[in-house]
Each structure stands twice: as C-alpha cells, then as structure tokens.
Backbone as CSV, one residue per row, in Angstrom:
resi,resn,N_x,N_y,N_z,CA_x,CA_y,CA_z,C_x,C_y,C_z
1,UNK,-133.918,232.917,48.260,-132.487,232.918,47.988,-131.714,233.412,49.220
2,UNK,-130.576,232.934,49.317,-129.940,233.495,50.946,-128.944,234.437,49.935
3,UNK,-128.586,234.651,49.018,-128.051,235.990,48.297,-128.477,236.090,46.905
4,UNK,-128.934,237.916,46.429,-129.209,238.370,45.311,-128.158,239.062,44.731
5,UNK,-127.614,239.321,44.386,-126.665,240.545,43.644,-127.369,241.049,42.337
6,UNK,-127.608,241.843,41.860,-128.095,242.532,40.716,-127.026,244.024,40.331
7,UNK,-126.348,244.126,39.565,-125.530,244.837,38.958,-124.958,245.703,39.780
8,UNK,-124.241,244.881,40.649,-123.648,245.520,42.053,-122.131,245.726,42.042
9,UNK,-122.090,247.277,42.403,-120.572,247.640,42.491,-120.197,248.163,43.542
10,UNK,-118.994,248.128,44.002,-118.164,248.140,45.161,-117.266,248.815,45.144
11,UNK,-117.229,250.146,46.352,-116.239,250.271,46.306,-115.713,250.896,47.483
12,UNK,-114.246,250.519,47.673,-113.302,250.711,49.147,-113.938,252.060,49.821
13,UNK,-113.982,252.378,50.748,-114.324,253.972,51.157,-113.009,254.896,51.441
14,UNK,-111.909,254.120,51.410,-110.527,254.769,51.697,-109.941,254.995,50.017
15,UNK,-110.618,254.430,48.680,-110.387,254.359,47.575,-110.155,255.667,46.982
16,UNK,-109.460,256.514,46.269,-109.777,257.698,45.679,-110.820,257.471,44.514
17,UNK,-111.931,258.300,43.890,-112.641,258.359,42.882,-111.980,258.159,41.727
18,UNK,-110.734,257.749,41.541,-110.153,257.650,40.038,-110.249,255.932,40.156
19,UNK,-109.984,255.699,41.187,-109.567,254.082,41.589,-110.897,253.229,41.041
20,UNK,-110.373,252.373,40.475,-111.662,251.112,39.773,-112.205,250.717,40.391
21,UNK,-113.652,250.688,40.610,-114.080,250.095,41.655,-113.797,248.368,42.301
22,UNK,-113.899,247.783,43.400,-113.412,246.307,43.944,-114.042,245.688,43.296
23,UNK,-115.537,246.142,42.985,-116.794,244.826,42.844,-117.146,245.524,41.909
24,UNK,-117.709,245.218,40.013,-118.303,246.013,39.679,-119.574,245.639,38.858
25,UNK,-120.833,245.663,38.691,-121.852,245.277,37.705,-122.187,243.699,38.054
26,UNK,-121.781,243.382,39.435,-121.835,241.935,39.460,-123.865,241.117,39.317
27,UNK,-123.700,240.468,39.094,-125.074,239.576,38.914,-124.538,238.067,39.674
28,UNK,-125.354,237.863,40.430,-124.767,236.407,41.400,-126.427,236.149,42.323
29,UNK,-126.617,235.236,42.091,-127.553,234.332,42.952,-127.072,232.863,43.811
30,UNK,-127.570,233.420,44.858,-126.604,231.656,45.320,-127.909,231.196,46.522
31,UNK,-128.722,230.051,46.533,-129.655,229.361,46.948,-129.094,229.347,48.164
32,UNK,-129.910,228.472,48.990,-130.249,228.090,50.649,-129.200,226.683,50.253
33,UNK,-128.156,226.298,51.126,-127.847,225.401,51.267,-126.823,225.090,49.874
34,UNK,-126.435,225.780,49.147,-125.820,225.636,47.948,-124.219,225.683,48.287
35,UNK,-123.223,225.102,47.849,-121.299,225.194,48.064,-121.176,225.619,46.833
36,UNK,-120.215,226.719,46.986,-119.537,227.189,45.778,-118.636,228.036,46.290
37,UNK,-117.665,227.774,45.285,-116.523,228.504,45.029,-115.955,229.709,44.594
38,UNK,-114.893,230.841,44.940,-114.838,231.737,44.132,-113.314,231.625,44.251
39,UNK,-113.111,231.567,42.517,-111.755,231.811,42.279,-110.938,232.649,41.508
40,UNK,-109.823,233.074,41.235,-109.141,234.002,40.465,-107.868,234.839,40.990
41,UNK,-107.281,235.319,40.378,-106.014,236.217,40.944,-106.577,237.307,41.900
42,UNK,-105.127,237.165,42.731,-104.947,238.587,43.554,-105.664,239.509,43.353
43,UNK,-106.146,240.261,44.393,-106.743,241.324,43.885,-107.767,241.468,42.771
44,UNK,-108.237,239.697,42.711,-109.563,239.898,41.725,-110.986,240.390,42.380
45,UNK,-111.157,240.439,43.740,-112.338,240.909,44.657,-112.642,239.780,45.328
46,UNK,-111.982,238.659,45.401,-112.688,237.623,46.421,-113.054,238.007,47.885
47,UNK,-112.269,238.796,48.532,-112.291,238.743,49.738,-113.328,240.349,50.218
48,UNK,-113.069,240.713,48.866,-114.362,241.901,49.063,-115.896,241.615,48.962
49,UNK,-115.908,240.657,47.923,-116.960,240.164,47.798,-117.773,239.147,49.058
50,UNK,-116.493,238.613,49.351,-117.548,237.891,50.748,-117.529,238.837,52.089
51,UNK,-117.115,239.423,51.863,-117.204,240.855,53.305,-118.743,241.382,52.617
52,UNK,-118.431,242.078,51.725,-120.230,242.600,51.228,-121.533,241.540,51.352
53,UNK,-121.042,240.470,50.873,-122.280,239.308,51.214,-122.091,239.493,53.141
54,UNK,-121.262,239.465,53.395,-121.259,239.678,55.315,-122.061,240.826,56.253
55,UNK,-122.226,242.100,54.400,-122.910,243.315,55.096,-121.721,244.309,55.975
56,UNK,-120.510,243.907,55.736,-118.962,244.673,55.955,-118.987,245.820,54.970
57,UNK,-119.250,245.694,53.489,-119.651,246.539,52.565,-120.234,247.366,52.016
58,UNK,-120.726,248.553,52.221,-122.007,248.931,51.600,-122.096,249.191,49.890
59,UNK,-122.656,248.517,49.065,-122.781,248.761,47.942,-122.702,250.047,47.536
60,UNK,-122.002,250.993,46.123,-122.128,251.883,46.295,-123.347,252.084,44.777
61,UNK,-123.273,251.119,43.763,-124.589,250.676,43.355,-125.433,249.512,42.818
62,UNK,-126.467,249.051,42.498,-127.273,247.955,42.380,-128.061,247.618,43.559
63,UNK,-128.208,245.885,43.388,-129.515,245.758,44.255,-128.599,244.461,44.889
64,UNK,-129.012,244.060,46.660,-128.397,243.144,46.984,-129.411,242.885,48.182
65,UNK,-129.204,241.472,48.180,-130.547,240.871,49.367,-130.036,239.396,49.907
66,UNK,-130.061,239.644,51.336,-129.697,238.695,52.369,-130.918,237.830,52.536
67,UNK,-131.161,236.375,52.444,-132.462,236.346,53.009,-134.155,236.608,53.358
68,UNK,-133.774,237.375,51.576,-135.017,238.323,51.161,-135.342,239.704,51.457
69,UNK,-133.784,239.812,52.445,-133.980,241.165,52.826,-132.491,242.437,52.406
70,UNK,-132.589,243.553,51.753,-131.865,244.795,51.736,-131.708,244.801,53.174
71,UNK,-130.298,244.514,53.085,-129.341,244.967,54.649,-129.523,246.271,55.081
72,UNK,-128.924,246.907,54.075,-128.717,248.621,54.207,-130.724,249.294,53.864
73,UNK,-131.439,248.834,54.124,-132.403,249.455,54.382,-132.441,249.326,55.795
74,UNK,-132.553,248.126,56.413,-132.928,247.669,57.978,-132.679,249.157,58.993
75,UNK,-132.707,248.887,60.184,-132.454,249.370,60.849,-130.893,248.843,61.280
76,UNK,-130.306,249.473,62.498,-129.165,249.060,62.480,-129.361,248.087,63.777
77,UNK,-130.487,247.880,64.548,-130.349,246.655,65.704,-131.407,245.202,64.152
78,UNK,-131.852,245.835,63.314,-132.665,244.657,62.603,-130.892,243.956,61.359
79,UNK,-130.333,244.535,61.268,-129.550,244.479,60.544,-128.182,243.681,61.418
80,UNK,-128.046,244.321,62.651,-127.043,242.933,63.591,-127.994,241.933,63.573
81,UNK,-128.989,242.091,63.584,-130.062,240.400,63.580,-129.513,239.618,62.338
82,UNK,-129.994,240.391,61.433,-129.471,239.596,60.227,-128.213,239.273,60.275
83,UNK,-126.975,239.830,61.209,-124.745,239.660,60.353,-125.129,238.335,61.621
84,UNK,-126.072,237.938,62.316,-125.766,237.244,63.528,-126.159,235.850,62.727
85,UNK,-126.893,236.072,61.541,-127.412,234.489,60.819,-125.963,233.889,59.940
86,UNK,-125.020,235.254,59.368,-123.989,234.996,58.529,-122.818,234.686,59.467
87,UNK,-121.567,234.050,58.785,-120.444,233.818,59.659,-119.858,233.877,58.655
88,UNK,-118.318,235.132,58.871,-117.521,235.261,58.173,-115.924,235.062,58.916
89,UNK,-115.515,234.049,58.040,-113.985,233.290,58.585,-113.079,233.871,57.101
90,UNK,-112.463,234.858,57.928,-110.969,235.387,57.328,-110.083,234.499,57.169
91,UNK,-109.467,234.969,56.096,-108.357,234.454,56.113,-107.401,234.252,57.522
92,UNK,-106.781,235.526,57.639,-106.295,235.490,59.085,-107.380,235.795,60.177
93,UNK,-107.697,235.105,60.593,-108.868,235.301,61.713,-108.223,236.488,62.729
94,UNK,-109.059,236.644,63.377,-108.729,238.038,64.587,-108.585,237.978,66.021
95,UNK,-107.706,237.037,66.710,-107.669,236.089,67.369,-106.955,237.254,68.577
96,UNK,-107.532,237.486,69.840,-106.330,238.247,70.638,-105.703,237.535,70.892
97,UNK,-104.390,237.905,71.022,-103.145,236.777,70.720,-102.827,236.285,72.524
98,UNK,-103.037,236.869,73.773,-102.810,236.560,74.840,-104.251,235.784,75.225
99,UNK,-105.419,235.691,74.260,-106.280,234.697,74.800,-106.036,233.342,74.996
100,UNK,-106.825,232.628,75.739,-106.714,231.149,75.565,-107.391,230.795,74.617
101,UNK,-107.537,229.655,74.224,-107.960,228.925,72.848,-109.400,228.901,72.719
102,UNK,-109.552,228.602,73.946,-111.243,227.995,74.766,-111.792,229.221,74.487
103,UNK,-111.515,230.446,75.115,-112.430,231.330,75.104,-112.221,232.540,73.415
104,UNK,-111.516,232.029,72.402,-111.533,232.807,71.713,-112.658,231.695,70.585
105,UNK,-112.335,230.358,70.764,-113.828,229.671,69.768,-115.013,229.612,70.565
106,UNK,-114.890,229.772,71.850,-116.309,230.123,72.297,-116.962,231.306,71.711
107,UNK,-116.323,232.540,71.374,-116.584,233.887,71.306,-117.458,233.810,69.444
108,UNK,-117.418,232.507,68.949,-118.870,232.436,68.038,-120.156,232.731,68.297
109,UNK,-119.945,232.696,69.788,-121.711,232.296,70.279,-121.929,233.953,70.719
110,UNK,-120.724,235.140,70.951,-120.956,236.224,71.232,-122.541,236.854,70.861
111,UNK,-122.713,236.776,69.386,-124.115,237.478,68.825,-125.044,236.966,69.716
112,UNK,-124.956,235.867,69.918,-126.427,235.924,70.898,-126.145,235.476,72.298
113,UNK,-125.618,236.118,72.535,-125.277,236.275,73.825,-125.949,237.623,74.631
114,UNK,-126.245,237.885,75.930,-126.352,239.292,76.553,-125.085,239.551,77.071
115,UNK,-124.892,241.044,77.957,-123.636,241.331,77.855,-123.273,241.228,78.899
116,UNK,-124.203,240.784,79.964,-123.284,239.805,81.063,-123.000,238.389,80.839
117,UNK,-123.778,237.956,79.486,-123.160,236.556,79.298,-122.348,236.340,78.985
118,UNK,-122.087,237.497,78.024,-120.607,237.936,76.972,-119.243,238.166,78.160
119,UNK,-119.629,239.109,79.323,-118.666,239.367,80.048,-118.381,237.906,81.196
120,UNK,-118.844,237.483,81.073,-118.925,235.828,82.424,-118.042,234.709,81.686
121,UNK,-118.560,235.068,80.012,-117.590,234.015,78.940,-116.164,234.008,79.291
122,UNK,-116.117,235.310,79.123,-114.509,235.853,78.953,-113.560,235.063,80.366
123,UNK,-114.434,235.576,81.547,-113.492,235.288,82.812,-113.507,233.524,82.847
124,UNK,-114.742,232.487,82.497,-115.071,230.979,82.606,-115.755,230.683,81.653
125,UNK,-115.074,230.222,80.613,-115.999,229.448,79.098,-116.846,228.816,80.218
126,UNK,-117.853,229.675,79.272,-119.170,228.658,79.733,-119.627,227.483,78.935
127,UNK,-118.573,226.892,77.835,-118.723,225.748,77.685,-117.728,224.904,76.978
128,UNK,-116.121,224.942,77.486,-115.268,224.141,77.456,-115.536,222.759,76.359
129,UNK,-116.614,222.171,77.111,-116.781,220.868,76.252,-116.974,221.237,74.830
130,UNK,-117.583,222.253,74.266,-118.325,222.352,72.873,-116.961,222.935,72.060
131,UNK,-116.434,223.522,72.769,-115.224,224.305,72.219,-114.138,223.350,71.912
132,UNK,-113.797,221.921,72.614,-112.939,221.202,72.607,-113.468,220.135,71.253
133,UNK,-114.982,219.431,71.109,-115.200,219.502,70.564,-114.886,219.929,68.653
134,UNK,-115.409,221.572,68.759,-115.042,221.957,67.308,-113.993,222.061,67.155
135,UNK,-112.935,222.133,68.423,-111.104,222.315,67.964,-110.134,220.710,67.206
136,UNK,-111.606,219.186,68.022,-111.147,218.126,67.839,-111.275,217.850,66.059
137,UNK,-112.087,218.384,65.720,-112.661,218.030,64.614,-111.399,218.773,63.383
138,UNK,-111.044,219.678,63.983,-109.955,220.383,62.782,-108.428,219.890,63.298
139,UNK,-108.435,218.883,64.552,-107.358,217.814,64.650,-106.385,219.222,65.844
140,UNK,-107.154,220.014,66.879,-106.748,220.984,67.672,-107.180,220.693,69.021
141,UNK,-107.979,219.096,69.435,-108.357,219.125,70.551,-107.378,218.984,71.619
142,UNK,-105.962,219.004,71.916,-105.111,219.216,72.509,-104.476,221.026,72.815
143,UNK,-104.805,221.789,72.070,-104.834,223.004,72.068,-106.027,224.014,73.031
144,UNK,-106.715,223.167,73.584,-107.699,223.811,74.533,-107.692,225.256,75.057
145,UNK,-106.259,224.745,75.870,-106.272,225.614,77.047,-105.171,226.357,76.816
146,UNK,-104.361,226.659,75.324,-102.958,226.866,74.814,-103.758,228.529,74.750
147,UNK,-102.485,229.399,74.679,-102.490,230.640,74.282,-102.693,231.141,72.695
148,UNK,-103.480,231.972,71.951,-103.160,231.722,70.479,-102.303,232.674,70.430
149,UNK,-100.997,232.837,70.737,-100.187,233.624,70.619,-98.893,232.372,70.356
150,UNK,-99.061,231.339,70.861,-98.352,230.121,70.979,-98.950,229.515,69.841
151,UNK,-100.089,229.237,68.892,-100.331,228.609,67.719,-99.736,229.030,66.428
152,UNK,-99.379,227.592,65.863,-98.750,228.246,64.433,-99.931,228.730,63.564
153,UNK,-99.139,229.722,62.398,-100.528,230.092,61.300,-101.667,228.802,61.060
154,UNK,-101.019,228.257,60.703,-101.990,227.039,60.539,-103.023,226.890,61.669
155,UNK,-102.157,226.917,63.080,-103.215,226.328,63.652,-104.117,227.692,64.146
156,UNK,-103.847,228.242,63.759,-104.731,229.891,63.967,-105.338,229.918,63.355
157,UNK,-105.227,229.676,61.984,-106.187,229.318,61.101,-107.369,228.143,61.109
158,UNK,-106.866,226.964,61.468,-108.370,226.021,61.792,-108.913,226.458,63.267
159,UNK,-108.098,226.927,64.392,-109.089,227.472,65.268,-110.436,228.411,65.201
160,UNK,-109.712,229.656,63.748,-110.591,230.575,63.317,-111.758,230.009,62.965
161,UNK,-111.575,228.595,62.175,-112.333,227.555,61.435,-113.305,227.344,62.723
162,UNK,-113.056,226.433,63.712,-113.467,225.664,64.848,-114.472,226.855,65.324
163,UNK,-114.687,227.980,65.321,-115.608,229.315,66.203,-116.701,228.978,64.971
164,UNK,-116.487,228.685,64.039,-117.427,228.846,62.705,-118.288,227.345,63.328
165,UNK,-117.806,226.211,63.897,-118.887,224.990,64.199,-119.644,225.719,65.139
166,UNK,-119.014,226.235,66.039,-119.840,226.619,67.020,-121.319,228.058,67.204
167,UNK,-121.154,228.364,65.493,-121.621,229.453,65.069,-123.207,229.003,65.231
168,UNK,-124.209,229.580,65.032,-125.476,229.308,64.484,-125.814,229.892,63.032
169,UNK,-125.068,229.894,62.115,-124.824,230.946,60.796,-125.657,230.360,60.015
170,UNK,-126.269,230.751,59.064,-127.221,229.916,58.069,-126.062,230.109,56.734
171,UNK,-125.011,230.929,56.744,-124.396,231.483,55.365,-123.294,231.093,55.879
172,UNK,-122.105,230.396,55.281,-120.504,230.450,56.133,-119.912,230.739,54.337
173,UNK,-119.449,231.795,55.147,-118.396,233.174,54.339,-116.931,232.648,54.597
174,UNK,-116.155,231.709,53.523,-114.687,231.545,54.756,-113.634,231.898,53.305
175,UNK,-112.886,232.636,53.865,-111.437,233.358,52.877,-110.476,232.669,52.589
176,UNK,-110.067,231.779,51.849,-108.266,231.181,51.917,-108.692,230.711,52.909
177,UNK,-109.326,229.422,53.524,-109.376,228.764,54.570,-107.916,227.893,54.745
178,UNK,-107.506,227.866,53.309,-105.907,226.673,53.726,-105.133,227.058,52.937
179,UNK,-105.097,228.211,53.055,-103.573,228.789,52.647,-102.263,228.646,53.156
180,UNK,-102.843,228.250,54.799,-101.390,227.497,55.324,-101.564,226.776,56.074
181,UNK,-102.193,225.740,55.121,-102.424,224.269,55.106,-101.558,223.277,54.143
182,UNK,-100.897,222.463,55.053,-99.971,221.242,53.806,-101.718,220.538,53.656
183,UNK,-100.987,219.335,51.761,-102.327,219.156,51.412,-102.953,218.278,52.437
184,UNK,-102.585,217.428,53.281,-103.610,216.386,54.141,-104.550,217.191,54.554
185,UNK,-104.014,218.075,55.392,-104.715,219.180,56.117,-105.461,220.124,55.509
186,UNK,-105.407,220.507,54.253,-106.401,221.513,53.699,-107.125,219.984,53.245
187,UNK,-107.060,219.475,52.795,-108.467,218.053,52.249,-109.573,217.726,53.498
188,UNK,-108.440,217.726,54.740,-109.401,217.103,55.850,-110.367,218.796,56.564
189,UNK,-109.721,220.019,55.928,-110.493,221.264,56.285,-111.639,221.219,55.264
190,UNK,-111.464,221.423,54.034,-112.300,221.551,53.083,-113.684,220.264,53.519
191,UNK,-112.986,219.306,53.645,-114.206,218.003,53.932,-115.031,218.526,54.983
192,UNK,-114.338,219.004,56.020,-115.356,219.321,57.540,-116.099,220.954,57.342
193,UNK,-115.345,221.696,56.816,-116.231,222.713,56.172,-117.552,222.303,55.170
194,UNK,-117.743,221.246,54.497,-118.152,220.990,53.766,-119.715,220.085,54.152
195,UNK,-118.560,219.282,55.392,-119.815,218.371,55.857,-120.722,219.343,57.303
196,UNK,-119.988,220.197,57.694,-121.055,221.098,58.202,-122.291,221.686,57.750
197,UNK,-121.769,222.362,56.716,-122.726,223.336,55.837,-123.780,222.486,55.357
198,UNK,-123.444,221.059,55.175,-124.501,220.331,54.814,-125.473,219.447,55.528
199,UNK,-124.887,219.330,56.370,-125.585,219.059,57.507,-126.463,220.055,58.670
200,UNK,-126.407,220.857,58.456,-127.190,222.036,59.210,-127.613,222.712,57.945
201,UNK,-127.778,222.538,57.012,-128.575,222.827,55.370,-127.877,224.575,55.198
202,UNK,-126.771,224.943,55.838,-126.309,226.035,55.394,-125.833,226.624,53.663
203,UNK,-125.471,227.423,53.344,-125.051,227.946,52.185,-123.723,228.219,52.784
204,UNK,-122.636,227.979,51.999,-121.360,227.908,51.709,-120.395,227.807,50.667
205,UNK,-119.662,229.953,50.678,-119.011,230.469,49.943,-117.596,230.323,50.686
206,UNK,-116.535,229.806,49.639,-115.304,229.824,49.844,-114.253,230.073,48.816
207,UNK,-113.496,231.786,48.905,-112.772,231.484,48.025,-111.090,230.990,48.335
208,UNK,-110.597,230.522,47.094,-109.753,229.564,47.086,-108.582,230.148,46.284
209,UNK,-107.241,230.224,46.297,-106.249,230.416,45.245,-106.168,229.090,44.630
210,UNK,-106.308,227.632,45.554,-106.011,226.261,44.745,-107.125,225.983,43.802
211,UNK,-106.738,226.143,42.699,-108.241,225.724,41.884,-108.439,224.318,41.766
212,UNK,-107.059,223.423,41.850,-107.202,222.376,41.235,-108.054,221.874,43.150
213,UNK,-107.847,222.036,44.247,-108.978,221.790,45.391,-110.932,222.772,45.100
214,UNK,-110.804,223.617,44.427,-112.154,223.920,44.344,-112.482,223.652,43.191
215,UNK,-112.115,223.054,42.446,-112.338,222.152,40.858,-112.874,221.186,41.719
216,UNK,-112.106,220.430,42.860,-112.280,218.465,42.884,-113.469,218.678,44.181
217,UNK,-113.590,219.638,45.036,-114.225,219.912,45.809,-116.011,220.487,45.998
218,UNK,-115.768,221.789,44.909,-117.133,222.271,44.906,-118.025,221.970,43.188
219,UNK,-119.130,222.156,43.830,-120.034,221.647,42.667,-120.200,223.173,41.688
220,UNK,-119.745,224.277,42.191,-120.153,225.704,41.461,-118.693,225.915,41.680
221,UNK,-118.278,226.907,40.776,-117.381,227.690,40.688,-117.230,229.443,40.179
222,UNK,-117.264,229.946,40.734,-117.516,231.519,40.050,-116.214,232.154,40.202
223,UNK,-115.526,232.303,39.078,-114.396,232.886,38.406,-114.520,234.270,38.123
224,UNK,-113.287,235.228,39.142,-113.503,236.838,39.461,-112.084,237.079,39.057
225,UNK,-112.403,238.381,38.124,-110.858,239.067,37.651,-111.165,240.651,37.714
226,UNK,-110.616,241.634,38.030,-110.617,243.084,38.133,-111.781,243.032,38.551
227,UNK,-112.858,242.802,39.510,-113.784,242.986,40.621,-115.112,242.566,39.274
228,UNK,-115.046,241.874,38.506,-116.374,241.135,37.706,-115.981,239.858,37.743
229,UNK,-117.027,239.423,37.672,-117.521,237.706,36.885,-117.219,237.315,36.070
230,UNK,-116.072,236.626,35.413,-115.321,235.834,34.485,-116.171,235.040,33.668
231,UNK,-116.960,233.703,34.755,-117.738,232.703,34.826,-118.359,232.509,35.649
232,UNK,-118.812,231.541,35.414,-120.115,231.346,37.137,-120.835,230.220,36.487
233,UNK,-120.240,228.590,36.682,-120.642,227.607,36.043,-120.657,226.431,37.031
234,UNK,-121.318,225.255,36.879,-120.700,223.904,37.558,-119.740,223.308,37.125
235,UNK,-119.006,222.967,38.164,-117.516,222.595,37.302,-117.165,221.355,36.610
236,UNK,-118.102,220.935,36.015,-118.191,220.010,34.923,-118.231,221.151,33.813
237,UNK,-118.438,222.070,33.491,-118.650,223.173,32.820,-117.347,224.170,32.549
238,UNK,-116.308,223.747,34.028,-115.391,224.490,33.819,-113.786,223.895,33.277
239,UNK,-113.513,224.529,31.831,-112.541,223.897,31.418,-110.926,224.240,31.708
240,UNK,-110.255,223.420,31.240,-108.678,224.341,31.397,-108.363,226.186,30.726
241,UNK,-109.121,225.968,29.191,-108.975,226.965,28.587,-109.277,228.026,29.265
242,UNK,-110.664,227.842,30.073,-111.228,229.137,31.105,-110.561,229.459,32.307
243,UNK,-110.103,228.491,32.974,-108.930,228.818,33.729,-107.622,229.540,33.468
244,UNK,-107.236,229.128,32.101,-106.057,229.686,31.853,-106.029,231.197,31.586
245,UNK,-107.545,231.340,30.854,-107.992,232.882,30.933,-107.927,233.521,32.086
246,UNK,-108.723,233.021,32.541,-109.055,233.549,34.608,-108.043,233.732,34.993
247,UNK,-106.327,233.339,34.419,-105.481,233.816,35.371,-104.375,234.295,34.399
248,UNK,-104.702,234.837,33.023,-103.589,235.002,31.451,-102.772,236.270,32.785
249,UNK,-101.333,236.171,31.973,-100.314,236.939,32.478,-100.273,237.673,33.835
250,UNK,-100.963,236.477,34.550,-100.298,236.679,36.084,-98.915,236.098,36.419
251,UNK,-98.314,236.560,37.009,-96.812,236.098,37.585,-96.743,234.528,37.986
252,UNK,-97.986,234.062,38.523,-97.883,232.514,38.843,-99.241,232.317,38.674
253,UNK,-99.160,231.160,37.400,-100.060,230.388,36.578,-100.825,229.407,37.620
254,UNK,-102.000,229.313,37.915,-102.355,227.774,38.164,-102.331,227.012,37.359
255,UNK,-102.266,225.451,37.567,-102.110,223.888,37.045,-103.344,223.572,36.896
256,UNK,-103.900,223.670,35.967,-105.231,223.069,35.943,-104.978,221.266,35.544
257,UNK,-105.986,220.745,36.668,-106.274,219.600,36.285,-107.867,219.230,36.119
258,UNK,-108.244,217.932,35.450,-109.688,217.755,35.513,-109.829,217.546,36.629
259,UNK,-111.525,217.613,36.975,-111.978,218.177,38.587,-112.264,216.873,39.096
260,UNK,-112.051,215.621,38.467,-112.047,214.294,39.239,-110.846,213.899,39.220
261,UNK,-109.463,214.294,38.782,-108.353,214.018,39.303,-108.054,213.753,40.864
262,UNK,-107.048,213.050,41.217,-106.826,212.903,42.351,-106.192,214.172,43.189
263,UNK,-106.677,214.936,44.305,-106.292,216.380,44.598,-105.005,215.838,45.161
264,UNK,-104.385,214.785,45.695,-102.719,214.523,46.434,-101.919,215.477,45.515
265,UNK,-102.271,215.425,44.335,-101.472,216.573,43.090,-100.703,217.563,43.717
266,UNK,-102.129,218.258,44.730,-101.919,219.703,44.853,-100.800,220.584,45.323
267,UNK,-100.263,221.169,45.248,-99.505,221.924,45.882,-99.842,223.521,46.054
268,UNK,-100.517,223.097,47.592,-100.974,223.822,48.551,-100.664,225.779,48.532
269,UNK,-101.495,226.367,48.081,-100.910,227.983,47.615,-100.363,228.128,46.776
270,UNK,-100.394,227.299,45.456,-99.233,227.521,44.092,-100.225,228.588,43.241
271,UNK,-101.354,229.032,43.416,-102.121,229.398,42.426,-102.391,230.986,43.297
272,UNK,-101.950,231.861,42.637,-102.287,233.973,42.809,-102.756,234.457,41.719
C-alpha cells in the first residue's frame, strides 16, 4: 500500500488542548497507483490530511505507513529519503516571488540533487528544456524566463503544478489545484494531473471544493467533515443525498450533479 491510516488523529502543535483535534480516528487505505479524491467543507481537514500523508504532520495517535514504512520511526536522513518519493503541491505554492520561472520548476529536482548541484541550479537551470516542457503542458511555455512575481494566481498556481512533472514522486499530494482556475483551465489541469499519475503508475490524492469536477473526474471519493470520514466510496456509490450531508448548513451549498454529467456546468470554486 503507498498509504495506511489506522485510527489516526491529528493534531495542530500551535492548537490549545481544548481545541478538537484536525484529523481524528481516521481509517484510510489508498493502493500504488490509485486517484482519489477528498472532499468537504472548510476546515473539514483536507489540507491537513495531505500534509500528514507528506510526513509535514506527526500523528499524535494511531498507526500510519508510507510505503510499508512508519515515517516517524525512521531516522531523520531515512525519512528525507522517503518525503523525496512524495510530492506535495499546495494550494498556493511557495514560489520566491523575484525568481525566474525556469529556476523555481526546476527546484522539483532539489531532493536529489547535491548541494553544489542545488547551488549551480540556482545561478544556470541546468535544464531549461525540461522546465519549458512541464510549463508547456499547463499552457505556461511562454512564461519561461518571466519573474513569478509577474504571474497571475492562476498562473502561479499551474507553475506550482509544472515542478510536480518534473518531480520523481511515486505519491502526488496536490491541494485546490484550480481554485483559480476558469472551467477550461481547471478540466485541462485535472486531465494532465491525471494523465501523469498514470502514466508513471503514481498514486494520486487531490482535494477539491468542486465536487461536481471530482464526481466527473475521480474514480474514489472520500468525504471529510470536522477532521473524520463522512464516506470513502467509488463515485458511482456517491449520491446527492450524501453530498448534501457532507456539506448540511454550510453558508455555500454545493450543486450536486450525477458524476457523468457534462462538467462545462461547473462553476469553478462555488462549493466551501
């Protein structure tokens, strides 16, 4: 399995002890090469949950396994071995804003890099072509040599995307990948996220506020509210009624549609 969870809870380290924990009692298995989804309101734990699968987290109890292996047993140089197989794409990626374009999606390949390779990157991408490449594919190959201080959110956002082709990750961890994405552009992200992971036989977790795109998109769906598991079904399995639960008396409802509807529907971030 490339993740175990067994009755695993989470919680912030800046949290006070009264505070509920992020993650709590979770149970989750997710195979080698498997797409799935995680969806639900604000502040339901999505983005905690894929930081802890990243090893960002330390459980505070249960059982959790990367690859067959307890992170937090390792050592701490056996344990960067292991965060160097995962790739985790934020929401807002972490982009220094006076870099050039080139050398901030090169900076995927950092983990295995040495640290004069790391320092030689910085002053001359040592490989321009590969970088232009993964920027062409998210429709950024004109952005090369641009400042990301000069990119809109959007395009900060599929650049963040573009470091993830260039990754060697066996796991891709990605947050709100198109949250500020109009729909052409989150369909043609979701597709190339999609056809990566499957093509290099990766496992790929993404959570989503659009349900009605991770309804028409992924084959699993795992539905998170106050830091537990709602559901955790294939979404032939997942109905309106359970959705409407997954999100009862939040301020803004998602639209559920059936998951072979046409996604043009969507309107892009309507669902918290």
């Amino acid at each position: 399995m490339t993740f175990k969870l067994e009755k695993l809870t989470v919680r912030h380290l800046a949290a006070a002890q009264h505070v509920a924990p992020a993650l709590v009692d979770l149970d989750l298995v997710i195979a080698p090469g498997e797409q799935l989804a995680l969806i639900g309101p604000s502040g339901a734990g999505k983005t905690t949950l894929l930081a802890t699968l990243a090893c960002a987290h330390r459980p505070a109890q249960g059982q959790f396994s990367i690859f067959g292996n307890d992170p937090w047993t390792l050592s701490q140089a056996e344990r960067h071995r292991l965060r160097a197989r995962l790739f985790l794409a934020p929401q807002t990626p972490p982009l220094p804003p006076r870099q050039r374009v080139v050398t901030a999606v090169l900076a995927a390949r950092l983990p295995h890099m040495n640290l004069w390779q790391a320092f030689a990157s910085l002053v001359r991408p040592s490989d321009p072509d590969a970088a232009h490449a993964a920027l062409a594919r998210f429709g950024l190959g004109d952005k090369l040599y641009a400042r990301v201080d000069r990119l809109s959110g959007g395009e900060r956002q599929r650049c963040g995307l573009a470091r993830l082709l260039l990754s060697r990750a066996e796991a891709l961890l990605v947050d709100e990948p198109i949250s500020a994405l109009d729909p052409a552009l989150a369909q043609h992200t979701l597709a190339t996220l999609q056809q990566e992971a499957a093509e290099r036989k990766a496992t790929l977790v993404c959570s989503l506020h659009q349900v009605e795109m991770a309804r028409a998109h992924f084959p699993r769906l795992v539905g998170l509210r106050a830091g537990r598991i709602v559901f955790d079904a294939p979404r032939e399995q997942v109905t309106d009624a359970m959705i409407a639960a997954l999100y009862e008396n939040e301020s803004v409802q998602p639209h559920p549609q059936h998951p072979h509807e046409a996604p043009e529907r969507i309107a892009v971030g309507a669902c918290f």
